[in-house]
C-alpha positions in Angstrom: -75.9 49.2 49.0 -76.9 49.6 45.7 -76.1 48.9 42.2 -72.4 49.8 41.9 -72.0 48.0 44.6 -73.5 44.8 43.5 -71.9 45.4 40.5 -68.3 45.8 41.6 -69.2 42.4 44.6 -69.9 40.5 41.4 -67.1 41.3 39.6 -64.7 40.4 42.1 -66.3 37.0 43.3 -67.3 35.6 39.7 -63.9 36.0 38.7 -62.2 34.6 42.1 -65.3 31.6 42.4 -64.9 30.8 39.0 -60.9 30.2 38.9 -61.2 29.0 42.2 -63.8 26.5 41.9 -62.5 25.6 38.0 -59.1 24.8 39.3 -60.2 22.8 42.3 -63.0 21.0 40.3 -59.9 20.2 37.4 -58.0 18.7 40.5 -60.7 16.8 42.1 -61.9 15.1 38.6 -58.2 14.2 38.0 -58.3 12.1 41.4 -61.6 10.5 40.3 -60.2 9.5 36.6 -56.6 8.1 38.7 -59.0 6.5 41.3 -61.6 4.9 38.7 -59.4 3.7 36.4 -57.3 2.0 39.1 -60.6 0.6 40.7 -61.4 -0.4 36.7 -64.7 1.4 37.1 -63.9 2.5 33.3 -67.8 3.9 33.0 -66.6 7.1 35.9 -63.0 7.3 34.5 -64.1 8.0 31.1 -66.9 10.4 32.7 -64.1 12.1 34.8 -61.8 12.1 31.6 -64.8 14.6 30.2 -65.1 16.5 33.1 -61.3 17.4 33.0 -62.0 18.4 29.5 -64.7 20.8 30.3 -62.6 22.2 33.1 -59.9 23.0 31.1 -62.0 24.5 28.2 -63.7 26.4 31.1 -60.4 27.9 32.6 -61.2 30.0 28.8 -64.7 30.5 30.0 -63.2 32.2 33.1 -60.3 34.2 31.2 -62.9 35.4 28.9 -65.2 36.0 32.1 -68.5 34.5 30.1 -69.4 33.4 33.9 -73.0 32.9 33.1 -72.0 29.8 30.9 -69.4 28.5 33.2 -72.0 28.1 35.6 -74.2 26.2 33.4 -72.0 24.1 32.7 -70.8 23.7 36.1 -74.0 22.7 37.5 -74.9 20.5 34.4 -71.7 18.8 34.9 -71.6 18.2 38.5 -75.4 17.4 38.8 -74.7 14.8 35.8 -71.7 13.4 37.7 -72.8 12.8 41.1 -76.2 11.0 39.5 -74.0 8.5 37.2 -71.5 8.0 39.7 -74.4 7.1 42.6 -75.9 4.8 40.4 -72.8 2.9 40.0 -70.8 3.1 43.0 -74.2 3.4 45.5 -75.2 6.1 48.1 -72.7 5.6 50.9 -70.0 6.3 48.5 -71.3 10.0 49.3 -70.9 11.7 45.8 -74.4 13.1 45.9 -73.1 15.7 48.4 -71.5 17.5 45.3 -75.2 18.1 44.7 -75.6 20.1 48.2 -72.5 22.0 47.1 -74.1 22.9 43.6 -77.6 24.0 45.7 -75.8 25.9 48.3 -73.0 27.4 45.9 -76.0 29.0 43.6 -76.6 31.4 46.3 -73.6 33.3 46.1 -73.8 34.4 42.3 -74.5 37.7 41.9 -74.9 37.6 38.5 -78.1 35.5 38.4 -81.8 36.5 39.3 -83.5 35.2 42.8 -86.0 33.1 40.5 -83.0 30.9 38.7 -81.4 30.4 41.6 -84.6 29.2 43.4 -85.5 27.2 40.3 -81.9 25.6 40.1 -81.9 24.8 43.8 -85.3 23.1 43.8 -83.8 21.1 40.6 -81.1 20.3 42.4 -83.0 19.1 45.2 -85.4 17.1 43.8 -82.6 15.2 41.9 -81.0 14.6 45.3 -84.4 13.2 47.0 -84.8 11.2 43.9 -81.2 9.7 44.5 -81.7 9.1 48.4 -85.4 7.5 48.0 -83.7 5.3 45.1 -80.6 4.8 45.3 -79.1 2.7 48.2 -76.7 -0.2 46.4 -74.4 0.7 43.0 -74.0 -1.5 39.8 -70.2 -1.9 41.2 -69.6 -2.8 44.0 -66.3 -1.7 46.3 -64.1 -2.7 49.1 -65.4 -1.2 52.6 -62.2 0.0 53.0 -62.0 2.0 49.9 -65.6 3.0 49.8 -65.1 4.3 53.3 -61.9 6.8 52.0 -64.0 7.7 48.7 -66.4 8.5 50.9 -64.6 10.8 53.1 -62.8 11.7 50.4 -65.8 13.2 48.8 -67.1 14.7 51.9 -63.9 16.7 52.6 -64.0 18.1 49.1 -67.7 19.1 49.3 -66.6 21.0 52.5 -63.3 22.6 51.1 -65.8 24.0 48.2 -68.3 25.1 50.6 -65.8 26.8 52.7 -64.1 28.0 49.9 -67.3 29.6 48.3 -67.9 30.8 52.2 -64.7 33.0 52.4 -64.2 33.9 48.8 -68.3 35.6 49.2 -66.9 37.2 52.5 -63.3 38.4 51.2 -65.2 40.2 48.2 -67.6 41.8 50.3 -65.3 43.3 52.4 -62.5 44.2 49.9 -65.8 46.3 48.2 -67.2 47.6 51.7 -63.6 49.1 51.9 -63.7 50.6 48.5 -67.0 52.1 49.3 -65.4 53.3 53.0 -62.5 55.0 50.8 -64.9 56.6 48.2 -66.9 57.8 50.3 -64.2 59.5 52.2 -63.0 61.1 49.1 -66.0 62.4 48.5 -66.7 63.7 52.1 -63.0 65.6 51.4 -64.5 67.1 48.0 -67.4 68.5 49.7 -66.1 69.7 52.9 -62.7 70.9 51.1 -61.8 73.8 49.1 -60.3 72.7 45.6 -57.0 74.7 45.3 -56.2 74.9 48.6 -57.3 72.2 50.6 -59.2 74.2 53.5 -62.5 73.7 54.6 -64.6 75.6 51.8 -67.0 78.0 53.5 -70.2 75.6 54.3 -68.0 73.3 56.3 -65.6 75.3 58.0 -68.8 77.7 59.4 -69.8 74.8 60.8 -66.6 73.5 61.9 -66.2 77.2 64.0 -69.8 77.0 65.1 -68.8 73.8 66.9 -65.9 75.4 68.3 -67.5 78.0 69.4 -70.0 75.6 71.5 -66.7 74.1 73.0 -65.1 77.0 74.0 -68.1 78.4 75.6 -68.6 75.2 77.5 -64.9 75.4 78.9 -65.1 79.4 79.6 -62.0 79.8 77.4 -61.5 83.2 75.4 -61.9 83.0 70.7 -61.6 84.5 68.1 -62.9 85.0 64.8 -60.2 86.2 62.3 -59.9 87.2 58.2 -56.8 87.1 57.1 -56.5 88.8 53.4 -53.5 88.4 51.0 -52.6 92.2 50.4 -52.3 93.5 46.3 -53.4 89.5 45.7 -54.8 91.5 42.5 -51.1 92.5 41.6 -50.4 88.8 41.2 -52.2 87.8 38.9 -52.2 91.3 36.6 -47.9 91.0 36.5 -47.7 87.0 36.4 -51.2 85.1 35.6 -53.7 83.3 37.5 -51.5 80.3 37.7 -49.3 82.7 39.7 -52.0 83.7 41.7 -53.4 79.9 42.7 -49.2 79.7 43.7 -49.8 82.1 46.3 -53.2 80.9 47.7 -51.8 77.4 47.9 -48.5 79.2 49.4 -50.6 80.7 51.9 -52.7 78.7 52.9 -49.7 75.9 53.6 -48.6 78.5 56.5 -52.1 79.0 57.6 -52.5 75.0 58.5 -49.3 75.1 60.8 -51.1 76.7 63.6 -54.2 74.8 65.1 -56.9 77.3 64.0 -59.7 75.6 62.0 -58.5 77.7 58.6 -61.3 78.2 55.9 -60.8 79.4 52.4 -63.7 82.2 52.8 -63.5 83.1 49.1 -61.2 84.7 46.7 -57.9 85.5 48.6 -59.5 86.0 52.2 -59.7 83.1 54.6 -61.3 82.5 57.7 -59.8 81.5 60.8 -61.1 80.4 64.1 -58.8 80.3 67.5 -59.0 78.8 71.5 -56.4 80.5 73.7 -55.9 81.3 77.3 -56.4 85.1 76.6 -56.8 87.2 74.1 -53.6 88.2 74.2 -52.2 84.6 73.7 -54.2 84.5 70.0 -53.2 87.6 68.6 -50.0 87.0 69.2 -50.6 83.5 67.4 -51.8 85.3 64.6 -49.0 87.6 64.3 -46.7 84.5 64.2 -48.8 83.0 61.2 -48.4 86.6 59.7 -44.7 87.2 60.4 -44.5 83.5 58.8 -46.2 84.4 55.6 -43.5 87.7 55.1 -40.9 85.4 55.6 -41.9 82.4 53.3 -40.0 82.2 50.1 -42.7 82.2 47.7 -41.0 82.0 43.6 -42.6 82.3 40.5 -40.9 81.6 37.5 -37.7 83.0 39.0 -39.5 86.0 40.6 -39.7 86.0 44.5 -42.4 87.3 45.4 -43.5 89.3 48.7 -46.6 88.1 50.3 -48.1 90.0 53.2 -51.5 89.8 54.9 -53.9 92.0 56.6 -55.8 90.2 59.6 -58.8 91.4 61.0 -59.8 89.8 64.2 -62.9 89.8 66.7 -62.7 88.3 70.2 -65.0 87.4 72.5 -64.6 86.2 76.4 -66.1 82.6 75.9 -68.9 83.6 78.1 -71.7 83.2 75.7 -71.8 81.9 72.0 -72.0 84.0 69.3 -73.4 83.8 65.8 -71.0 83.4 63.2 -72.4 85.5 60.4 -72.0 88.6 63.5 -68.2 87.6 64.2 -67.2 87.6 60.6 -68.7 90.9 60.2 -67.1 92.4 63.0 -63.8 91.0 62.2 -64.3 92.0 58.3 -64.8 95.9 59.7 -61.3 95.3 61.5 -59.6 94.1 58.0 -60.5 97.1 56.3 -59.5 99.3 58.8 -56.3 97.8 59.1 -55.7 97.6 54.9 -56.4 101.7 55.4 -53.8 102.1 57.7 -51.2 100.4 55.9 -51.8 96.7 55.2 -49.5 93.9 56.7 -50.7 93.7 59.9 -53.4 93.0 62.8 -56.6 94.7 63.9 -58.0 93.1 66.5 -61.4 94.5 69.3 -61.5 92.2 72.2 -65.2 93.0 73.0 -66.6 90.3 76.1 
């Protein structure tokens, strides 16, 4: 994905594994320190009475987000802890799985290299075999009955951690797969999308028409190829600005999207539209309505109404065959400029097959 993206993945998980695991392993130590010093094992409640120590210092660690120490210490601490307490309570007490937790919880730190983790992992390992091979009765020993609930007591937490690792990874990755998802739709919009008003810019939207042309040809239905040009647009922005000016083109091009032609902003004050209809007849008089809508629409400008008419210019074709583009737009161009010399505010349209 890249390096934003690892970036952004690591910032969410090391913060959410490391207040996460710092809370649970807090939690889980107090347990041990109730439980030993009940069990007057006083060697492992005095350990676990350092442990809660570190884990609350650490809960700074994580505010402060120094996560590279806080796994240091985590993995001295936990590696250190399940040795001491093997040796004295003996290997079915199953402590040593904290070990497998450490080894397998290495692997989802972003934030440190493939030869540390490696290199950790084989550490932890080797301490592990060095338990099993070793390691079989403790210095103290317990009841069956409460070795047994240690035991499980132990195993359940090295799963919780493991499972909790397991879905903290996964939740990251997908919150930041969805912020890619929306980024990149933003930035499809930005390039496919005129800035001030919102239309396809000219790239996209002569694709967009090209397609549509393609489709109507394959259903035999009659289009159209139309500019539509804001008439005295100069007079605009000469009597009230260029802010006045984007007004209008936002203004206009507001209208334009109410009717289903793919609309482009073509450049300047001329846009580009493309039309499907029954017959020819059926999209001019679609593009009269657009126009008629544009007189009417109340357009105001620091208290000035202002009167915005457009000149269309349309070319038509039967949907028998496709036709370039670049052809259409000059043959409907020809047809805007013949109807701005005979007046302005209306349509020009040659309906050629």
């Amino acid at each position: 994905m890249g390096t934003a993206y690892e970036e952004r993945r690591g910032t969410l998980y090391n913060y959410r594994i490391t207040l996460y695991g710092n809370a649970l392993a807090w939690l889980i130590h107090v347990v041990f320190f109730v439980t030993f010093l009940q069990l007057d094992v006083m060697i492992l409640a005095w350990s676990n009475v350092a442990s809660i120590l570190y884990y609350t210092i650490s809960f700074y660690f994580v505010h402060k987000r120094y996560y590279r120490t806080f796994f240091i210490g985590l993995f001295v601490e936990v590696v250190y802890n399940a040795i001491i307490s093997t040796i004295v309570l003996g290997w079915d007490a199953n402590v040593h799985y904290f070990i497998i937790m450490v080894a397998y919880g290495m692997f989802f730190m972003p934030n440190v290299n493939r030869g540390t983790r490696v290199a950790t992992t084989g550490l932890a390992m080797a301490i592990y075999s060095s338990l099993y091979l070793f390691v079989t009765e403790g210095t103290h020993l317990l009841a069956t009955s409460i070795e047994q609930a240690l035991g499980l007591f132990c195993l359940l937490s090295t799963i919780g951690l493991i499972a909790g690792l397991s879905f903290i990874f996964e939740g990251s990755v997908v919150e930041v797969t969805n912020e890619l998802e929306r980024t990149n739709e933003r930035l499809h919009t930005l390039a496919s999308r005129d800035g001030l008003t919102g239309l396809y810019n000219r790239l996209t939207g002569t694709a967009r028409i090209e397609d549509g042309i393609q489709r109507a040809v394959q259903t035999g239905q009659p289009y159209a190829v139309a500019i539509a040009d804001i008439d005295h647009f100069k007079a605009f922005n000469e009597q009230h600005g260029h802010d006045c000016g984007d007004l209008v083109l936002r203004q206009v091009a507001k209208t334009l999207t109410w009717s289903d032609a793919v609309c482009v902003r073509w450049g300047g004050e001329e846009f580009l539209l493309f039309l499907v209809g029954e017959t020819e007849n059926d999209i001019n008089g679609r593009l009269d309505e657009l126009r008629r809508r544009i007189n009417a629409t109340e357009t105001i400008y620091e208290g000035c109404r202002l009167h915005v008419t457009m000149t269309i210019g349309v070319a038509h074709r039967s949907g028998s065959a496709p036709e370039a583009v670049e052809r259409l737009v000059k043959e409907a161009d020809d047809r805007l400029r013949a109807g701005k010399q005979a007046g302005k505010d209306r349509i020009i349209s040659s309906i050629s097959s």
